[in-house]
C-alpha positions, 0 to 999 in steps of 0.5 A, spaced: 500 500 500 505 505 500 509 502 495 502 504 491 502 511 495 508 513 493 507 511 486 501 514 486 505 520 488 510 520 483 505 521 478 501 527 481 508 530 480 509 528 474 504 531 472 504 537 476 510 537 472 508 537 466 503 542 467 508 547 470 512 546 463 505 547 460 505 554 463 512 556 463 512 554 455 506 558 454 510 564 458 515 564 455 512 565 447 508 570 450 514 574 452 517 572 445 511 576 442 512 581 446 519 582 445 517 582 437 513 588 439 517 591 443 525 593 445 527 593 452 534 597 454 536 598 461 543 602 463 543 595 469 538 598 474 531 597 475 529 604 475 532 606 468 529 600 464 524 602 459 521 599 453 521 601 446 516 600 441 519 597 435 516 602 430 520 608 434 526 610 430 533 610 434 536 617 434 541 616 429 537 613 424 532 619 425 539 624 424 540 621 417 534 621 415 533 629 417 541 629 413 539 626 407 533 631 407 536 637 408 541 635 402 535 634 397 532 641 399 538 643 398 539 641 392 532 644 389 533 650 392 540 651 388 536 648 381 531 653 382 535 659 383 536 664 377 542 664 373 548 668 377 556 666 377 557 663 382 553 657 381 559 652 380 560 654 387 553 652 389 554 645 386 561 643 388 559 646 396 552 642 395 558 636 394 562 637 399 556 636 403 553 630 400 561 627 401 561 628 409 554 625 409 556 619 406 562 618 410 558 619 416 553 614 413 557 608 410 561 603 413 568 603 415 571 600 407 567 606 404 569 612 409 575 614 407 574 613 400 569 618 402 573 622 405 577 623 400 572 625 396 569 631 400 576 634 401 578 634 394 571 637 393 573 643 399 579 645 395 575 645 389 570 649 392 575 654 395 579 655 389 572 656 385 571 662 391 577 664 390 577 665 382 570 669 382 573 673 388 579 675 383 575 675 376 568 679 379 564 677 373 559 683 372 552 680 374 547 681 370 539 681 372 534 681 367 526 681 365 524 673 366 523 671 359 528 675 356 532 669 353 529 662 351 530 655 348 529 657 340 528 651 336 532 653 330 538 659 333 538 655 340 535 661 344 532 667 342 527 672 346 521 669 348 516 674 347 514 681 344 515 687 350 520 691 353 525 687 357 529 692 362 536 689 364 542 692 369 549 690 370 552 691 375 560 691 377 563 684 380 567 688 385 565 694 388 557 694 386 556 700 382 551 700 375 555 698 369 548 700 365 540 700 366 537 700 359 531 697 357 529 693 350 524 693 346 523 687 342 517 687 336 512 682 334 517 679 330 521 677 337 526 682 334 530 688 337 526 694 335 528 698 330 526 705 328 525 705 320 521 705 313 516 699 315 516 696 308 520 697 302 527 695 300 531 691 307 537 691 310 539 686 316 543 686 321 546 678 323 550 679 330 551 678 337 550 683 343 554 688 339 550 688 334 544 687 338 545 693 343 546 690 350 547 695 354 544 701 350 537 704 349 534 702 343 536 709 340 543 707 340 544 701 337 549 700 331 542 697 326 538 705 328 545 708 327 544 706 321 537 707 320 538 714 322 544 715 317 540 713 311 535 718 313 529 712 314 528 710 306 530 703 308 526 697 313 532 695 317 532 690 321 536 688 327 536 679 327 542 680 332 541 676 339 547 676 345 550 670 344 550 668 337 555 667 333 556 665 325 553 659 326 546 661 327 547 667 322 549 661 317 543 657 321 538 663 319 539 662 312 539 655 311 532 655 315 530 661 311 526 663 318 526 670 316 524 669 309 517 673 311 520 678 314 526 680 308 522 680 302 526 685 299 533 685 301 538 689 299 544 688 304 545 683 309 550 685 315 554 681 320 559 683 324 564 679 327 570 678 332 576 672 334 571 670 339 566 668 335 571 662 332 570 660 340 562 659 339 562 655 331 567 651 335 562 650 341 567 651 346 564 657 350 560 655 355 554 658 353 553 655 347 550 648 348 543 650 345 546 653 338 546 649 332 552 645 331 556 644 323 561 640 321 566 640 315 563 635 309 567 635 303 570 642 304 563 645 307 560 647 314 553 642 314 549 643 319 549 637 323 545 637 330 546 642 336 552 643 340 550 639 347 549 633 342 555 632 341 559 629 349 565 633 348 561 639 347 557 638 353 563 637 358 567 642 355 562 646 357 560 644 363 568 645 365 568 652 363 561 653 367 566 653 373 571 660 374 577 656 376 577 654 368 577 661 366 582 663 371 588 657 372 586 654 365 585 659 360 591 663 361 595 656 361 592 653 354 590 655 348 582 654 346 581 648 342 578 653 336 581 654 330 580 659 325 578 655 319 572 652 320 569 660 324 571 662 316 568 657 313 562 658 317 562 666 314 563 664 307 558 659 306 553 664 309 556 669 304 554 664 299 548 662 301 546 669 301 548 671 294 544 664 292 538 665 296 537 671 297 541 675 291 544 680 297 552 680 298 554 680 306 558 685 308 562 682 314 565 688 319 570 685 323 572 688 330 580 686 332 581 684 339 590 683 338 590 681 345 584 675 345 587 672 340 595 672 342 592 669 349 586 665 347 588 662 340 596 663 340 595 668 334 593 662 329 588 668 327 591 671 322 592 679 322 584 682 320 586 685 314 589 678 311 582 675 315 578 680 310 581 679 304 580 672 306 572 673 306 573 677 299 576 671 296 571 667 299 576 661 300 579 657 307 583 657 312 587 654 311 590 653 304 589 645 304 581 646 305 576 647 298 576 653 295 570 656 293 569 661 287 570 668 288 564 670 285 559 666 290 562 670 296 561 676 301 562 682 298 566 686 302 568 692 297 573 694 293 578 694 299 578 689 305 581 694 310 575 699 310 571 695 315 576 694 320 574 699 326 577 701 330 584 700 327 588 694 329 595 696 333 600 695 327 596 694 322 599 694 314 598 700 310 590 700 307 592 697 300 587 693 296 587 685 297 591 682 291 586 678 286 583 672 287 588 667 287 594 670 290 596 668 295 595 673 302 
């Protein structure tokens, strides 16, 4: 009998045993359930234990993500913000930024990638900000609306109306100039002149155009005004341009309906302009692009389609080109094609239009001895180039006398204001002489 006490006992143990494991099981999936739900940290004391709900982010995640915003933000409020010349260093501080951010949130393999990466940076952006300081570009502050992406020209004005442009001077403030534009229903610089009738127009950049000078000022009125108002003159110039939108416009005709009875077509020019038909200023991505074939400029697509272009222009966006680079390296642009661009439009004139092109060429000795070297030839010797309507240089295909811009008797009477050291004004030689 108490063999079968005690056996009976042992059982009820047993099983008081197994309900006690039973429980402690189902305790332990409970508190396994919560601890999904929650995080439990203590310092080792029982005052300082706390829970954490697992959808709370911890502070240093919460401190990248504000960090990453803020970069964001950043980033539009520096895309969106106009035009001005220190932009470059806008995006190389945004940069740097984003550099120290990313070796603070990278592991330990990347950091010190990373942060090379962000010094390089802060001593690109230091010289940046040293380079504008020297240089002290002019800023610029415009009518919104003034220049807009053009289909054909690259840009151009975007609507009628008067456009009211100040520049002021980099380094002590002071206005360079205050002046108003009045651009016509055709989306051209006002010109007082005849409305109809026999038509001269003026091809050209901001010289021609008038930046910088009320409408009664510029070169297209002067010469409105010098003859008297007997002819429809016409200012087709836009700052910025170059030979290749002059060359553009008359392979286009967009301007046939405005020149139905043209007499003259002027283009005035200077040794920057081989820059822009080179599409190496940093300005002219949007401008149509040509390309030597067989000895002639065909148009092909615009500058920003061709990748050397866009990142040459991209370079040059930076003050740090203009003032360590230029002054070290000659410009990629050669006066060939800049003279082959002329021509073609000086052919294209006769052929289409059956109007010479007079070419007025402004000197400027000391840009093409830095920029290009002096591979420009004397603008004497470059007219009478233009005359003859041939290349430089003399390996490329000739074209005939003939078919090219009429620049007068002699080459020499359209340069102004005479060039420092300049031969005596003689007549060119005959076509085919060499110059």
């Amino acid at each position: 009998m108490q063999n079968l006490q005690l056996c009976a006992a042992g059982r009820r143990g047993t099983a008081v045993s197994e309900v006690d494991s039973l429980m402690l099981a189902r305790l332990r999936g409970i508190a396994g359930a919560m601890m999904v739900l929650s995080r439990e940290t203590t310092t080792g004391e029982a005052r300082d234990r706390r829970v954490r709900p697992r959808y709370l982010l911890w502070p240093g995640t919460i401190a990248k993500i504000i960090g990453l915003l803020t970069l964001l933000a950043a980033g539009l409020i520096v895309h969106g913000l106009p035009w001005s010349h220190w932009d470059g260093f806008y995006e190389l501080a945004l940069g740097f930024a984003a550099a120290v951010f990313a070796a603070v949130v990278v592991g330990r393999r990347l950091r010190d990638a990373f942060i090379v990466v962000a010094s390089v940076v802060l001593c690109l952006a230091v010289a940046e900000a040293y380079a504008l300081v020297v240089s002290a570009p002019a800023t610029e502050i415009r009518t919104p609306g003034f220049s807009l992406p053009h289909p054909v020209l690259g840009w151009g004005p975007g609507h009628p109306g008067v456009f009211h442009d100040r520049s002021l001077d980099g380094k002590t403030g002071s206005v360079i100039y205050d002046v108003d534009y009045t651009i016509d229903q055709y989306r051209n610089r006002q010109v007082i002149s005849a409305p109809t009738g026999t038509s001269v127009a003026f091809f050209g950049d901001s010289m021609t155009f008038g930046q910088g000078v009320p409408d009664a000022e510029t070169l297209p009125q002067a010469f409105a005004d010098a003859t008297g108002y007997r002819l429809h003159v016409l200012n087709l110039a836009f700052p910025g341009y170059g030979p290749q939108q002059f060359l553009r416009a008359l392979e286009t005709d967009i301007f046939r309906d405005l020149l139905t009875e043209p007499h003259l077509f002027v283009f005035l020019t200077a040794p920057w302009h081989a820059e822009r038909s080179a599409c190496t200023s940093n300005f002219v991505l949007r401008a149509p692009r040509h390309v030597m074939v067989e000895g002639r400029p065909t148009h092909k697509d615009k500058c920003i389609d061709h990748w050397p272009m866009r990142l040459r222009s991209w370079l040059t966006r930076f003050a740090i080109q203009s003032v360590f680079f230029e002054p070290v390296f000659a410009s990629g642009a050669g006066p060939a094609d800049y003279v082959a661009v002329l021509i073609r439009a000086g052919q294209l004139a006769r052929e289409r239009y059956g109007v010479p092109t007079l070419i007025l060429y402004q000197p400027y000795d000391a840009y093409v001895r830095a920029v290009f070297r002096g591979s420009i030839p004397h603008p004497i010797r470059l007219l009478c180039t233009l005359r003859r309507g041939r290349h430089l240089p003399r390996r490329n295909t000739r074209y005939q006398a003939d078919a090219t811009p009429y620049l007068g008797r002699t080459c020499t009477g359209w340069i102004a204001p005479a060039s420092p050291g300049a031969p005596p004004l003689t007549p060119c030689r005959s076509p085919g002489a060499p110059v």
